[in-house]
C-alpha positions as CSV (number, residue, x, y, z in Angstrom):
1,X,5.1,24.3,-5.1
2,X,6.0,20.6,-5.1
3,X,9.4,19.6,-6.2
4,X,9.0,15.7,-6.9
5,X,5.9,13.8,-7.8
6,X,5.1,9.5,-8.1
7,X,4.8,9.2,-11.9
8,X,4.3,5.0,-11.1
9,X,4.3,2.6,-8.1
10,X,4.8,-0.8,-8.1
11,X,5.6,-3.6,-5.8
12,X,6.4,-7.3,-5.3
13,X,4.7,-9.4,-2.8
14,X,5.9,-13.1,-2.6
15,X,7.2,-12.3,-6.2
16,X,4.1,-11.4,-8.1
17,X,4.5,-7.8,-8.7
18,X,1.4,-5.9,-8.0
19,X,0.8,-2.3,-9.6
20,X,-0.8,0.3,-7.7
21,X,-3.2,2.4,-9.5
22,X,-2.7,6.1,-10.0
23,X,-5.3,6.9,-7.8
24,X,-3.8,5.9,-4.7
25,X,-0.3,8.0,-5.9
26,X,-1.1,10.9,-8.4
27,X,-1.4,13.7,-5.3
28,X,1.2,12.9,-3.1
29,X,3.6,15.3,-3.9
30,X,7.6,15.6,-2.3
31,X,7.4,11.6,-1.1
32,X,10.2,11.2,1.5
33,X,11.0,7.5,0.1
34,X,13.9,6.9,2.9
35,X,10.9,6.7,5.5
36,X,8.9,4.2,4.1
37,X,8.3,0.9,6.3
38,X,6.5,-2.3,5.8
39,X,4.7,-3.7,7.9
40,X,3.2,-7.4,7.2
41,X,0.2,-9.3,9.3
42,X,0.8,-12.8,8.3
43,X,-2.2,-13.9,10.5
44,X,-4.5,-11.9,8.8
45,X,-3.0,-11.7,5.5
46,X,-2.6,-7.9,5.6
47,X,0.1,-5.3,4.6
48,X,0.9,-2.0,5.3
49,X,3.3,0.3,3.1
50,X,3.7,3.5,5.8
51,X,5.1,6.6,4.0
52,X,5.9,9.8,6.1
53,X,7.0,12.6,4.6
54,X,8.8,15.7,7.0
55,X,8.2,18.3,4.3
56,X,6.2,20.2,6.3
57,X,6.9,23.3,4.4
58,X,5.3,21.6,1.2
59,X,2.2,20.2,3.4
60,X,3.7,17.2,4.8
61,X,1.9,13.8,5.5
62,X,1.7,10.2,6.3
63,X,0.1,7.8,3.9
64,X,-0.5,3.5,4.4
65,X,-1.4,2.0,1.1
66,X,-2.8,-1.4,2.6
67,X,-2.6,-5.1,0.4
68,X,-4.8,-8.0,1.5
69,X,-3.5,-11.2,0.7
70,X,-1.2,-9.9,-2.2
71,X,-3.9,-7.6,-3.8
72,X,-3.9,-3.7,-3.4
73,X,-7.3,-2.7,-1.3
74,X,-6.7,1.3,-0.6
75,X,-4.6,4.2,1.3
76,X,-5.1,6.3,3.7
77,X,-3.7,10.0,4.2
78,X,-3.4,11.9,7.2
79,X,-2.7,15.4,6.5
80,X,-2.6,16.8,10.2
81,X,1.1,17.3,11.2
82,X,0.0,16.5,14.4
């Protein structure tokens, strides 16, 4: 049974703060916050938020959301535990 659930998600990029819809949060479940790492392509224009979480016992994960050029394009889950 999950413990702790994203109820919003916001973040700032070059100050503009930039929601990120509830579709891309609402079933991540137990987040492990400490882990998260940005990572920014400023060639390209992309960003990567990477979220891990080492809950395995509550079916851990690791998520990127991914922002083009300040604008929220999708995530990606990978629920392996590999």
């Amino acid at each position: 049974m999950p413990l702790e659930k994203l109820t919003s998600l916001r973040v700032t990029i070059s100050g503009n703060k930039v929601d990120i819809p509830a579709t891309a949060w609402e079933n991540l479940y137990n987040p492990t916050l400490e882990t998260c790492k940005v990572f920014l392509d400023a060639s390209t224009g992309f960003m990567y938020i990477n979220l891990t979480t080492t809950r395995i016992a509550a079916g851990g994960y690791e998520m990127v959301w991914i922002f083009k050029n300040g604008r929220y394009v999708r995530r990606y889950v990978d629920q392996s535990n590999d």
